[in-house]
py3Dmol code that shows the C-alpha trace and the ligand (Angstrom):
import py3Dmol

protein = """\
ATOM      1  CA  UNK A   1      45.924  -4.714 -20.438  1.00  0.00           C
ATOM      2  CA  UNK A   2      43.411  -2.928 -22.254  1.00  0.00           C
ATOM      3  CA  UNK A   3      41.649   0.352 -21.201  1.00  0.00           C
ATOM      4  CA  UNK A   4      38.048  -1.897 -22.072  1.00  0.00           C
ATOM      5  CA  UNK A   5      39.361  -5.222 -19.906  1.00  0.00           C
ATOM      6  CA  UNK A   6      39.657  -4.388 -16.375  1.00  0.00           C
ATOM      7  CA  UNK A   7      39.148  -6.151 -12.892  1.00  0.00           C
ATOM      8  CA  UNK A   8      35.936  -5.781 -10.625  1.00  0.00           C
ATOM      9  CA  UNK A   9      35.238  -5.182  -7.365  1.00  0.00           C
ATOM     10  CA  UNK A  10      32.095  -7.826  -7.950  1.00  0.00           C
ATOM     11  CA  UNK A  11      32.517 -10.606  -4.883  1.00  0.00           C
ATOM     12  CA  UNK A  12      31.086 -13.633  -7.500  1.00  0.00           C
ATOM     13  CA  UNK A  13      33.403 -12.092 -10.635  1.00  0.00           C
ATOM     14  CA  UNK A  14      36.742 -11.544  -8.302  1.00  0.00           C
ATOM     15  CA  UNK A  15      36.074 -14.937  -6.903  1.00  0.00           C
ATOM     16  CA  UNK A  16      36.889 -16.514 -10.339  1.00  0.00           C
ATOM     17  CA  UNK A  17      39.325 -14.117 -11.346  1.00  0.00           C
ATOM     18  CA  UNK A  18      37.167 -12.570 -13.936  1.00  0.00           C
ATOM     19  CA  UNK A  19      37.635  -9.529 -15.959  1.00  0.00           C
ATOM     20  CA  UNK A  20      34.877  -7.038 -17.298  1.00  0.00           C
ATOM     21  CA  UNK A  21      35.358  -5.830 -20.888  1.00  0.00           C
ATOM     22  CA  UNK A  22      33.588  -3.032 -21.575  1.00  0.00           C
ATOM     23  CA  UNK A  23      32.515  -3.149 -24.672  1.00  0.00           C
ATOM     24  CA  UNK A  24      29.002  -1.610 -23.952  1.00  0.00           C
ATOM     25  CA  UNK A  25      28.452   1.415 -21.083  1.00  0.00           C
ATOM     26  CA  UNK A  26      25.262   3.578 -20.341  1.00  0.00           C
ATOM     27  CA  UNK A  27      21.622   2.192 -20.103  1.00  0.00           C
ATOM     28  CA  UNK A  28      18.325   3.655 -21.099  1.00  0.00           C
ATOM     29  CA  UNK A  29      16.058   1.527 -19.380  1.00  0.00           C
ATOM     30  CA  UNK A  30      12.777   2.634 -17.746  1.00  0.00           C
ATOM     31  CA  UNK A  31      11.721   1.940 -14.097  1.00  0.00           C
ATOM     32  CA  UNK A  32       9.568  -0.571 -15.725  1.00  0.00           C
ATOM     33  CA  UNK A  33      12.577  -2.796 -16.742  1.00  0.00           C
ATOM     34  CA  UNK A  34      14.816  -1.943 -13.893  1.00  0.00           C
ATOM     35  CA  UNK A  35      13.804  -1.389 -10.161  1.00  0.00           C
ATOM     36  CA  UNK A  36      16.684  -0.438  -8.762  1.00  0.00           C
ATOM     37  CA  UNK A  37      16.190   2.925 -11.600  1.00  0.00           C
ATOM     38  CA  UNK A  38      13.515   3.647  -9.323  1.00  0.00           C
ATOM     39  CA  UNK A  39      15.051   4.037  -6.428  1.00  0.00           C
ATOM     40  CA  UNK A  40      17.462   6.891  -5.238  1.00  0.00           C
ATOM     41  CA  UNK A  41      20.403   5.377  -5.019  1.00  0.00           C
ATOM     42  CA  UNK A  42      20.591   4.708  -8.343  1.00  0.00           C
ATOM     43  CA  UNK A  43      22.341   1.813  -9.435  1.00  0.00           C
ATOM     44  CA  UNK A  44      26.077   0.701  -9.078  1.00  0.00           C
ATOM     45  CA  UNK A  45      27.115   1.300 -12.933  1.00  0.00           C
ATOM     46  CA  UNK A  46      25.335   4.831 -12.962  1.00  0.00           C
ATOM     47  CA  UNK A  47      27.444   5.679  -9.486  1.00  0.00           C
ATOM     48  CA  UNK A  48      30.634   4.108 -10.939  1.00  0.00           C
ATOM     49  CA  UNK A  49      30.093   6.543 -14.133  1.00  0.00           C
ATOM     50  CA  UNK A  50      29.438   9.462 -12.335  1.00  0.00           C
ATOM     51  CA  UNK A  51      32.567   9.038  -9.911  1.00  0.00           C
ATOM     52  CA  UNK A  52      34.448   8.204 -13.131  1.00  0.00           C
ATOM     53  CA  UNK A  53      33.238  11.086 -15.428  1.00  0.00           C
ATOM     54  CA  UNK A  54      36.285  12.841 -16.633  1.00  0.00           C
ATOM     55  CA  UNK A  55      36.648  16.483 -15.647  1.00  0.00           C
ATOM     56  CA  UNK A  56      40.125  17.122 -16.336  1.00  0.00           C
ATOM     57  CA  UNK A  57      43.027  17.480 -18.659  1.00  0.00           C
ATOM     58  CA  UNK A  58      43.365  13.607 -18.943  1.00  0.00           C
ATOM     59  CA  UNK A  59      41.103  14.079 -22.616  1.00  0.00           C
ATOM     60  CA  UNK A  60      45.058  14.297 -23.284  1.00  0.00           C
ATOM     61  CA  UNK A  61      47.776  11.748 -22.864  1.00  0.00           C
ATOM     62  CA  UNK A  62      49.595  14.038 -20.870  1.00  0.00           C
ATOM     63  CA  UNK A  63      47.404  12.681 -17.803  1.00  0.00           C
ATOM     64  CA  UNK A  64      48.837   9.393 -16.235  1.00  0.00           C
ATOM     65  CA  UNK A  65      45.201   8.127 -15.993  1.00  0.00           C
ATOM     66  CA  UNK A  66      44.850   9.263 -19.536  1.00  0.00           C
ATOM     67  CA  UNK A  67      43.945   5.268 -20.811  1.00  0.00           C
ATOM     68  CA  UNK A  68      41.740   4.622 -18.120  1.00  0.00           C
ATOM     69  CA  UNK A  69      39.693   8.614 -18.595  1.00  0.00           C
ATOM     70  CA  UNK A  70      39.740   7.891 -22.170  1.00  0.00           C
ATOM     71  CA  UNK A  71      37.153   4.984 -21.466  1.00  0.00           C
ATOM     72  CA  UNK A  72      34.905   6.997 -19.167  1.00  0.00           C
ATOM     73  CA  UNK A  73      35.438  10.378 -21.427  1.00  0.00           C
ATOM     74  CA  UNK A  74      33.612   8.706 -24.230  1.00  0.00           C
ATOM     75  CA  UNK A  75      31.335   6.407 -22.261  1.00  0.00           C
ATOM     76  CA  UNK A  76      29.974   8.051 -19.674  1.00  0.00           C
ATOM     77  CA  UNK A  77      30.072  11.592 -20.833  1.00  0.00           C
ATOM     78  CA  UNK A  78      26.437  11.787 -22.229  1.00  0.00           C
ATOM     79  CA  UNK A  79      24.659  11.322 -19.039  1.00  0.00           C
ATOM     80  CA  UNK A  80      25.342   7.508 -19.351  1.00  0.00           C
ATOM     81  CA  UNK A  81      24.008   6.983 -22.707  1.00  0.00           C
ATOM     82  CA  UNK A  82      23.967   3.359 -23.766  1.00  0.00           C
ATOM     83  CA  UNK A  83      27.696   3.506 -25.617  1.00  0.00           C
ATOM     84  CA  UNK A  84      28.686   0.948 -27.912  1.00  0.00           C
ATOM     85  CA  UNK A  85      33.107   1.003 -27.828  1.00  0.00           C
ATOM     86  CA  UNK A  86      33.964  -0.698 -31.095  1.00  0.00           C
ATOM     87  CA  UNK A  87      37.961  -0.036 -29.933  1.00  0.00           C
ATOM     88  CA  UNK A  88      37.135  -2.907 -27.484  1.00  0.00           C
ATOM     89  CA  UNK A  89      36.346  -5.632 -29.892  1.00  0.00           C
ATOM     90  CA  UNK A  90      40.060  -6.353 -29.895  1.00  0.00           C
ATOM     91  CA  UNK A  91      40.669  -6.473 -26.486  1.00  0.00           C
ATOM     92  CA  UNK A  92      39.793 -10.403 -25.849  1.00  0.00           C
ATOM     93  CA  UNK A  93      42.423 -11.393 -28.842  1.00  0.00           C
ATOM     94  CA  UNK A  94      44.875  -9.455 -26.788  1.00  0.00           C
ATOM     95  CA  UNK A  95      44.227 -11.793 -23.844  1.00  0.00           C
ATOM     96  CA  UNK A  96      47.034 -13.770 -23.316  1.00  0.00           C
ATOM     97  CA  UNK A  97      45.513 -16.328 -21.109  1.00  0.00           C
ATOM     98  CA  UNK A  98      41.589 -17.934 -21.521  1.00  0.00           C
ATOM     99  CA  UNK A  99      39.566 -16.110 -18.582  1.00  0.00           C
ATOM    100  CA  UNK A 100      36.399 -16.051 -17.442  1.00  0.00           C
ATOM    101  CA  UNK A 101      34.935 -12.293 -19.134  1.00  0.00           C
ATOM    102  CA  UNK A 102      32.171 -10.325 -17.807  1.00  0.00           C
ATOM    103  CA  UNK A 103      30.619  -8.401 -20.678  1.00  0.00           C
ATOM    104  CA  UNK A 104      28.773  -5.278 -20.560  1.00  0.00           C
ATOM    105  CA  UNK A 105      28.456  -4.998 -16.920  1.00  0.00           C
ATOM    106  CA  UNK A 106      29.042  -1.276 -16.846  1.00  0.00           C
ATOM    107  CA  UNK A 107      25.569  -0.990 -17.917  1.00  0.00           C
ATOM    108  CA  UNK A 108      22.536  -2.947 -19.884  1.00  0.00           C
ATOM    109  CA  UNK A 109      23.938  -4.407 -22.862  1.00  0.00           C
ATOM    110  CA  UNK A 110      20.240  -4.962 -24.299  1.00  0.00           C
ATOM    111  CA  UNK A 111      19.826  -0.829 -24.630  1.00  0.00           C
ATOM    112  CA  UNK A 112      22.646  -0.881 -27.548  1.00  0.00           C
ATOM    113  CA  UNK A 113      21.257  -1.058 -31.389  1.00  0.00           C
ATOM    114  CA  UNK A 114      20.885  -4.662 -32.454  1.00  0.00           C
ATOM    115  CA  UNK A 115      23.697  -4.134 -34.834  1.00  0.00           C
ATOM    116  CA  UNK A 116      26.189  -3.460 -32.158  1.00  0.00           C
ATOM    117  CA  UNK A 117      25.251  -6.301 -29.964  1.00  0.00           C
ATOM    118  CA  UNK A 118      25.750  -8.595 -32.692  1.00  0.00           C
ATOM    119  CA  UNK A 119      29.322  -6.989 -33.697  1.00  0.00           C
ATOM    120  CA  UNK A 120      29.440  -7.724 -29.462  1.00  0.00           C
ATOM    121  CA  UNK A 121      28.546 -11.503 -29.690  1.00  0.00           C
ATOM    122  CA  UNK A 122      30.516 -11.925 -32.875  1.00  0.00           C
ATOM    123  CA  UNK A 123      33.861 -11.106 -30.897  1.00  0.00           C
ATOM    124  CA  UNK A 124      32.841 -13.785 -28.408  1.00  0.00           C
ATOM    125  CA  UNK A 125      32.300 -16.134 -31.373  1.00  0.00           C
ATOM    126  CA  UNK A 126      35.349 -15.817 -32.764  1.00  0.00           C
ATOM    127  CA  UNK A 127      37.526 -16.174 -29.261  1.00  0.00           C
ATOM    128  CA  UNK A 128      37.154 -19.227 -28.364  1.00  0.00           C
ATOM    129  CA  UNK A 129      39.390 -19.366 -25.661  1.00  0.00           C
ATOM    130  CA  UNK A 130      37.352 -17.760 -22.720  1.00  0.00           C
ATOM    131  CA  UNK A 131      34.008 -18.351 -21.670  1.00  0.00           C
ATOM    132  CA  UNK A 132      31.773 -15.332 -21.363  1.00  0.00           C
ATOM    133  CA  UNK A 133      29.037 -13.766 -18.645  1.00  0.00           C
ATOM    134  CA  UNK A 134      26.526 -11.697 -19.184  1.00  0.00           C
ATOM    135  CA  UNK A 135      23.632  -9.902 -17.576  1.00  0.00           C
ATOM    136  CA  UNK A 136      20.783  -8.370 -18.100  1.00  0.00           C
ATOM    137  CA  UNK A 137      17.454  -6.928 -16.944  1.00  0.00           C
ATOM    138  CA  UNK A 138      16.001  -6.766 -20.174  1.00  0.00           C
ATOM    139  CA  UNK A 139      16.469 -10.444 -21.944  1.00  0.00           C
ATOM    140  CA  UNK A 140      12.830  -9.811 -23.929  1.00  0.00           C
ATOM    141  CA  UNK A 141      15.443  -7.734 -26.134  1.00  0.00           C
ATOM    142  CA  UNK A 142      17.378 -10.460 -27.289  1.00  0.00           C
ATOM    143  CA  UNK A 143      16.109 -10.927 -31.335  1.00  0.00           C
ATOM    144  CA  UNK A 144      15.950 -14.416 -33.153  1.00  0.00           C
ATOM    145  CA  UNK A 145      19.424 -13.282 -34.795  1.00  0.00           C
ATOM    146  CA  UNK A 146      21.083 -13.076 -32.040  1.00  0.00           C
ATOM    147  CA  UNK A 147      19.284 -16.297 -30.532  1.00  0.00           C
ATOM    148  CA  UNK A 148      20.512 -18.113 -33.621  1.00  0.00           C
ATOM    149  CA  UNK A 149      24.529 -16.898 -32.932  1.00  0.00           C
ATOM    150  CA  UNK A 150      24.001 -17.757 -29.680  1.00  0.00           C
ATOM    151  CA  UNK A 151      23.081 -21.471 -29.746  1.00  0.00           C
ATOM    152  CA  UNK A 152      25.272 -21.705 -33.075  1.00  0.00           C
ATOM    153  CA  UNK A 153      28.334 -20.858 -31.844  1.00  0.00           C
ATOM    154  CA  UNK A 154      28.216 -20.161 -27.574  1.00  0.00           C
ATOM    155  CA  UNK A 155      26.582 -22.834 -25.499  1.00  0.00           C
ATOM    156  CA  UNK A 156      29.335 -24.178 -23.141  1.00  0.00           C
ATOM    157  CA  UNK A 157      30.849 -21.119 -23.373  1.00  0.00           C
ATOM    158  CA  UNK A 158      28.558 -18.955 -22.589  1.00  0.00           C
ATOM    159  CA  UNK A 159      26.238 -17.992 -19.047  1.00  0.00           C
ATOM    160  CA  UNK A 160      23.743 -15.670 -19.965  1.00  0.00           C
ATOM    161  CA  UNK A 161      22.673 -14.077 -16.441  1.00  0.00           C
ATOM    162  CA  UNK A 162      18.783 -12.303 -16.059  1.00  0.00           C
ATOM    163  CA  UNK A 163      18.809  -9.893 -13.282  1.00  0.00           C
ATOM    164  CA  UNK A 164      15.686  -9.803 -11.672  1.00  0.00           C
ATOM    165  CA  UNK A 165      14.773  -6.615  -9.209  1.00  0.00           C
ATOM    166  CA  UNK A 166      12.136  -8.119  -7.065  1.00  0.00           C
ATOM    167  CA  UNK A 167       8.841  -7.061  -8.231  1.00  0.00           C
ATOM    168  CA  UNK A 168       6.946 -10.077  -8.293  1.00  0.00           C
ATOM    169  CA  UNK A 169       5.041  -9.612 -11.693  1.00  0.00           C
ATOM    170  CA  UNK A 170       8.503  -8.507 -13.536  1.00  0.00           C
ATOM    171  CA  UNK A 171      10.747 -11.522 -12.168  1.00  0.00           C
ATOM    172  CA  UNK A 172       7.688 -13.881 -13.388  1.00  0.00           C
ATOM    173  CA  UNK A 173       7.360 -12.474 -16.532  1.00  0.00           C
ATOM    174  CA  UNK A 174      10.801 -12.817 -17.380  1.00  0.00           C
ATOM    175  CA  UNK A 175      10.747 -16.523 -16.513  1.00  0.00           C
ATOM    176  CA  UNK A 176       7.842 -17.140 -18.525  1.00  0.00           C
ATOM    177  CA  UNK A 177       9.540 -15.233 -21.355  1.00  0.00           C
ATOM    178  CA  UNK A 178      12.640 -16.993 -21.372  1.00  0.00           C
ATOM    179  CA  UNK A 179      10.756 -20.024 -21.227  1.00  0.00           C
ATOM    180  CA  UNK A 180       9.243 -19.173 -24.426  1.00  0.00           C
ATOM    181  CA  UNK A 181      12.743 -18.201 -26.083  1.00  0.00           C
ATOM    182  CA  UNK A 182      14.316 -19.899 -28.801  1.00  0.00           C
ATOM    183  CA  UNK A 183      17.289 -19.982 -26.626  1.00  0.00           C
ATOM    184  CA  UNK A 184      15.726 -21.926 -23.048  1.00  0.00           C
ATOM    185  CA  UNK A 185      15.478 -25.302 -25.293  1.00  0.00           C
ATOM    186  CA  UNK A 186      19.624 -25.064 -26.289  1.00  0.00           C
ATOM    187  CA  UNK A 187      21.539 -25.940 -23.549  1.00  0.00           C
ATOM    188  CA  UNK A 188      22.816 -22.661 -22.415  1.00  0.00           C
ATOM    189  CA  UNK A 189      23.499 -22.179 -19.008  1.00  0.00           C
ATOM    190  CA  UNK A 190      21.644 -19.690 -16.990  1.00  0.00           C
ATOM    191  CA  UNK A 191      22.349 -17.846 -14.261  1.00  0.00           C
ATOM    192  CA  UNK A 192      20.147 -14.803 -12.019  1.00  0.00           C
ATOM    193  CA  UNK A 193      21.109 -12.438 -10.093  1.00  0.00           C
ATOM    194  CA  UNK A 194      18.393 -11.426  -7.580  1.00  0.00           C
ATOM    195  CA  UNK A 195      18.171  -8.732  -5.970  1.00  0.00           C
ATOM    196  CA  UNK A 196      14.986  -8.591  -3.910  1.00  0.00           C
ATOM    197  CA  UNK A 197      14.205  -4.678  -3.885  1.00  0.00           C
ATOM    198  CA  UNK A 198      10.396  -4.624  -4.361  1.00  0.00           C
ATOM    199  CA  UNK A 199       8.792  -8.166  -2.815  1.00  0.00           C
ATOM    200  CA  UNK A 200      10.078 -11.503  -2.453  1.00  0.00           C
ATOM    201  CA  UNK A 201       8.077 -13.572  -6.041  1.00  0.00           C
ATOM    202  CA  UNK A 202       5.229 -15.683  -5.202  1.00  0.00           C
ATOM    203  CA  UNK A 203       5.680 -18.261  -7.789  1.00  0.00           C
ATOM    204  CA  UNK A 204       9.205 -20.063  -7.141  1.00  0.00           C
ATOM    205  CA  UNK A 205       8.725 -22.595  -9.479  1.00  0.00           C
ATOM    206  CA  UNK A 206      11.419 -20.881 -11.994  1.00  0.00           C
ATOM    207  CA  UNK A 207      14.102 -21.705 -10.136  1.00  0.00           C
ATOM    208  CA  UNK A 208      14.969 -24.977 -11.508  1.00  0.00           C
ATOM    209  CA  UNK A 209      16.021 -22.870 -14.803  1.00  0.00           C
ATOM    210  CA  UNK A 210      18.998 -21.537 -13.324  1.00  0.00           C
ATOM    211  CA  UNK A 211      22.628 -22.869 -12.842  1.00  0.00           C
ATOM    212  CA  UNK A 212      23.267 -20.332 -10.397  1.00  0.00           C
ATOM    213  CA  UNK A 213      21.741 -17.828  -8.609  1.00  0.00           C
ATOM    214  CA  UNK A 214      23.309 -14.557  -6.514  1.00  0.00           C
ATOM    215  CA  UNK A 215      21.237 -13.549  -4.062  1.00  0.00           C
ATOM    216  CA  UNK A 216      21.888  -9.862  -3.397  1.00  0.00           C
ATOM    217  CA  UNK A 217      19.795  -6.642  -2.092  1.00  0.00           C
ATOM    218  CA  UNK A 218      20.858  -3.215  -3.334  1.00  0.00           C
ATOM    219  CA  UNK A 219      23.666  -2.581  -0.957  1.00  0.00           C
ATOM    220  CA  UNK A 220      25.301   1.177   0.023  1.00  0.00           C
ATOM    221  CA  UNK A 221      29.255   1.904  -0.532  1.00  0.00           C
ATOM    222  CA  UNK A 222      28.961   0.053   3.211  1.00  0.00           C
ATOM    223  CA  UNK A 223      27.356  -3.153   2.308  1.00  0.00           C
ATOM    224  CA  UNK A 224      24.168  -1.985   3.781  1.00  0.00           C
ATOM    225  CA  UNK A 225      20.902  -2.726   2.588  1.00  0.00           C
ATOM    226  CA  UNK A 226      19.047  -0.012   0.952  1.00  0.00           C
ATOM    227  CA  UNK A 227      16.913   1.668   0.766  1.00  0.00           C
ATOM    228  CA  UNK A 228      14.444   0.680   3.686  1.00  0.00           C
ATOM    229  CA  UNK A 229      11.434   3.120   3.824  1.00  0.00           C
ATOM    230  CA  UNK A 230       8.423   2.011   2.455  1.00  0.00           C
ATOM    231  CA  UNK A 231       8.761   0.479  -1.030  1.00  0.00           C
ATOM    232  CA  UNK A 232      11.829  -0.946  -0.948  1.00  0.00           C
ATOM    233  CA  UNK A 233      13.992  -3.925   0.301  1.00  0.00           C
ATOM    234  CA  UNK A 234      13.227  -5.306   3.817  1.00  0.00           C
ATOM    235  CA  UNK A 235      15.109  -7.798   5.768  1.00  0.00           C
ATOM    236  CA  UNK A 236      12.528  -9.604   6.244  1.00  0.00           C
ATOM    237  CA  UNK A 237      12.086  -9.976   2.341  1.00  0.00           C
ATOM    238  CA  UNK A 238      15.711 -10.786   1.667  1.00  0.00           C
ATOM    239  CA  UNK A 239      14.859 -13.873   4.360  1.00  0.00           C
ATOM    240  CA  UNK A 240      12.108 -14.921   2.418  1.00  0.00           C
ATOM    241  CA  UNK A 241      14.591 -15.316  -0.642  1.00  0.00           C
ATOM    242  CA  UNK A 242      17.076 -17.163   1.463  1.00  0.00           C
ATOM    243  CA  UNK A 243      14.228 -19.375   2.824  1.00  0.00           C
ATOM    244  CA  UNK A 244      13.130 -19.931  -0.608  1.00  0.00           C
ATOM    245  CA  UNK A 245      16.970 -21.379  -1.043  1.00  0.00           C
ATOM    246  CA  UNK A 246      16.962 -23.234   2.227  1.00  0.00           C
ATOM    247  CA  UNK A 247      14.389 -25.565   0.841  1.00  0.00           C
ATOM    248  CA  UNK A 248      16.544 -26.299  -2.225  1.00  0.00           C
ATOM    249  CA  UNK A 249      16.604 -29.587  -2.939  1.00  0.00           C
ATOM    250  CA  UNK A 250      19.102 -29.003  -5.754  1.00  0.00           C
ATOM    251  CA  UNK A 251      22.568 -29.162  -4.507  1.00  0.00           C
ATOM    252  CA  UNK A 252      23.835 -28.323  -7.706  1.00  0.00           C
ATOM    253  CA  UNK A 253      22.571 -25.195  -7.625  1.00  0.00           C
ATOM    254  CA  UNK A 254      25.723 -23.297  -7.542  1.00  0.00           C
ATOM    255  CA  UNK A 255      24.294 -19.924  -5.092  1.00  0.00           C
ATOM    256  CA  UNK A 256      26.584 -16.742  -4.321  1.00  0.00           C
ATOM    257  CA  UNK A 257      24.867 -14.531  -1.153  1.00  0.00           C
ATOM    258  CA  UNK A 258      26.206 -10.975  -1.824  1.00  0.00           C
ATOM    259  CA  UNK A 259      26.605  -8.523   0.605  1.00  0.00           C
ATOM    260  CA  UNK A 260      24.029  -6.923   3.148  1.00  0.00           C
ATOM    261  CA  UNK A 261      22.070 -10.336   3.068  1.00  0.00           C
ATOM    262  CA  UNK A 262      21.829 -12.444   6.040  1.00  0.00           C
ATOM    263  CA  UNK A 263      24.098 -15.732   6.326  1.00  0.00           C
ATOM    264  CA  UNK A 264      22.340 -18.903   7.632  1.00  0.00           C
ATOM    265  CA  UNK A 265      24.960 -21.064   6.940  1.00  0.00           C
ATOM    266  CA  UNK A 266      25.269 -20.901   3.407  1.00  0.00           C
ATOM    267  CA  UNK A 267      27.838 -21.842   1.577  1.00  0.00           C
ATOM    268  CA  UNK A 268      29.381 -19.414  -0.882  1.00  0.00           C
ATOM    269  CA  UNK A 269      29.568 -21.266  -4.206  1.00  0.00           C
ATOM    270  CA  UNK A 270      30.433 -20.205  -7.877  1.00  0.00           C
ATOM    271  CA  UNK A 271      30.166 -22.225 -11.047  1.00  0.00           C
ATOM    272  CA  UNK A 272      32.905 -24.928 -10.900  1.00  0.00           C
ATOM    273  CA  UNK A 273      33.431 -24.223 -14.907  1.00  0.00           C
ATOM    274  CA  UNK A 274      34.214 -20.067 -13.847  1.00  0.00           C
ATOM    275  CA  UNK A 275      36.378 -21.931 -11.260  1.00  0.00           C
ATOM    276  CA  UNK A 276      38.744 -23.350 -13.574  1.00  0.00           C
ATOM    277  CA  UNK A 277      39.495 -20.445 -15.350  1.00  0.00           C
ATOM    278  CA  UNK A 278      40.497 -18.808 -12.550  1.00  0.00           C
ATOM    279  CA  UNK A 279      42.546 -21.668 -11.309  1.00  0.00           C
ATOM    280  CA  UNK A 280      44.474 -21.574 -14.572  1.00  0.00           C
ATOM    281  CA  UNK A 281      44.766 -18.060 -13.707  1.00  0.00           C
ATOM    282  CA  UNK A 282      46.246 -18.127 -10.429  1.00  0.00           C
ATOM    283  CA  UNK A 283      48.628 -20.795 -11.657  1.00  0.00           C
ATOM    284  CA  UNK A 284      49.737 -18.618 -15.033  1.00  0.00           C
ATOM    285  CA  UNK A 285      48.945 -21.552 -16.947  1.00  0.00           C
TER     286      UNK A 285
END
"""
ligand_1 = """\
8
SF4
S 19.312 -1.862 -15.886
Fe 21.268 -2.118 -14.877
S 22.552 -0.491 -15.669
Fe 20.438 0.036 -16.148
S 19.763 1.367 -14.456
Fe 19.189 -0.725 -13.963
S 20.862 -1.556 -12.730
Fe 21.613 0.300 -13.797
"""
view = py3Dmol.view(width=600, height=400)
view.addModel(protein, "pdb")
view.setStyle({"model": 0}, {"cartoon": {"style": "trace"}})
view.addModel(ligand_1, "xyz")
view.setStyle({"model": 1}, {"stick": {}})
view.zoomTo()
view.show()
């Protein structure tokens, strides 16, 4: 496989069998856009590209892990710069199978130039087989252009996932935004991942515009939810969340609980069209 396609530790992604392509690592976004910036622990992509810096001979291909380096060596090196890997454009052709892909997750795709993005979405275009996920905290980015490629070319094949960090004013904005987007009246399925860091939102009437939601906290390499001094996560806001889900009167809302939040009986569910995928998968169909 490809040094840009690899597997994921991600609980909602394994559970369909997906892979991540790198095609876009690094993120520039402010505390502003991204809560989790502001907090020490810094966020799971920034951890993942400090572990995975390369410090060693392996800038040569006389290091076994040379393939795998060679990703981080040029991602990651710059203090995870948003880095746009044009050597991974190929790497879906190369796919033998149709899989569920998770794009871009080693960072914010929205920090790349526009013209890389659309070289990004262009490569989805063109592979039809698989049928593509993507996240991110900064969906305000998304221009007309890439609206119009989008609805042209990748609803049903497409999820287009808004992470949204807790702070009430933020996660409304960015429902009122995407309501306003060329893209909210085209059929494309969307998805949230929430991860309730700040405050639990006090308008929940949003929810109806997603197809699924993951319900996470920022967790530690333990699964523990951090951090708890003042100003971030609580418990007791991560049960407001899962109240707000308990009321659901939508049982097709498709929800995934990650780790470090509280079960109440909830049923672990993903998409049923990321299920097939992964079914086809497992079976080596
Ligand atoms: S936007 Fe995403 S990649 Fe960027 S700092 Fe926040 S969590 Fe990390």
């Amino acid at each position: 496989m490809s040094q840009y396609m690899m597997g994921t530790q991600i609980p909602y992604l394994r559970a369909c069998n997906a892979l991540r392509w790198e095609v876009g690592t690094g993120c520039s976004n402010t505390p502003d856009v991204c809560a989790v910036k502001a907090t020490e622990a810094g966020c799971w992509a920034e951890k993942l590209a400090r572990e995975k810096v390369c410090k060693g001979p392996c800038r040569t291909t006389a290091c076994p892990n040379h393939e795998e380096h060679e990703l981080y060596c040029t991602g990651y090196r710059n203090a995870f710069a948003p880095t746009f890997h044009r050597d991974a454009l190929p790497a879906l052709k190369r796919l033998r199978r149709p899989r569920n892909i998770a794009v871009g997750f080693g960072g914010d795709f929205t920090c790349l130039p526009v013209e890389d993005r659309m070289r990004m979405w262009e490569a989805m275009v063109e592979d039809e087989r698989h049928l593509y996920i993507t996240l991110t905290k900064a969906p305000e980015r998304l221009t007309r252009q890439e609206e119009d490629l989008i609805i042209e070319h990748l609803v049903g094949r497409l999820w287009f996932g808004v992470s949204l960090t807790g702070d009430a004013e933020r996660t409304e904005s960015i429902a009122h935004m995407m309501a306003e987007k060329h893209l909210y009246l085209s059929g494309l399925d969307y998805w949230a991942s929430v991860e309730p860091i700040l405050e639990p939102p006090t308008d929940y009437s949003y929810r109806h515009d997603y197809s699924f939601v993951v319900l996470g906290a920022l967790t530690d390499g333990k699964g523990r939810v951090v951090p708890v001094e003042e100003g971030g996560s609580k418990p007791e806001d991560i049960e407001a969340w899962v109240e707000w889900l308990d009321l659901g009167d939508y049982p097709e809302l498709a929800i995934c609980l990650k780790r470090g939040v509280p079960k109440r009986g909830h049923v672990n569910t993903i998409p049923q069209e990321w299920l097939v995928r992964a079914k086809d998968v497992s079976e080596g169909r």
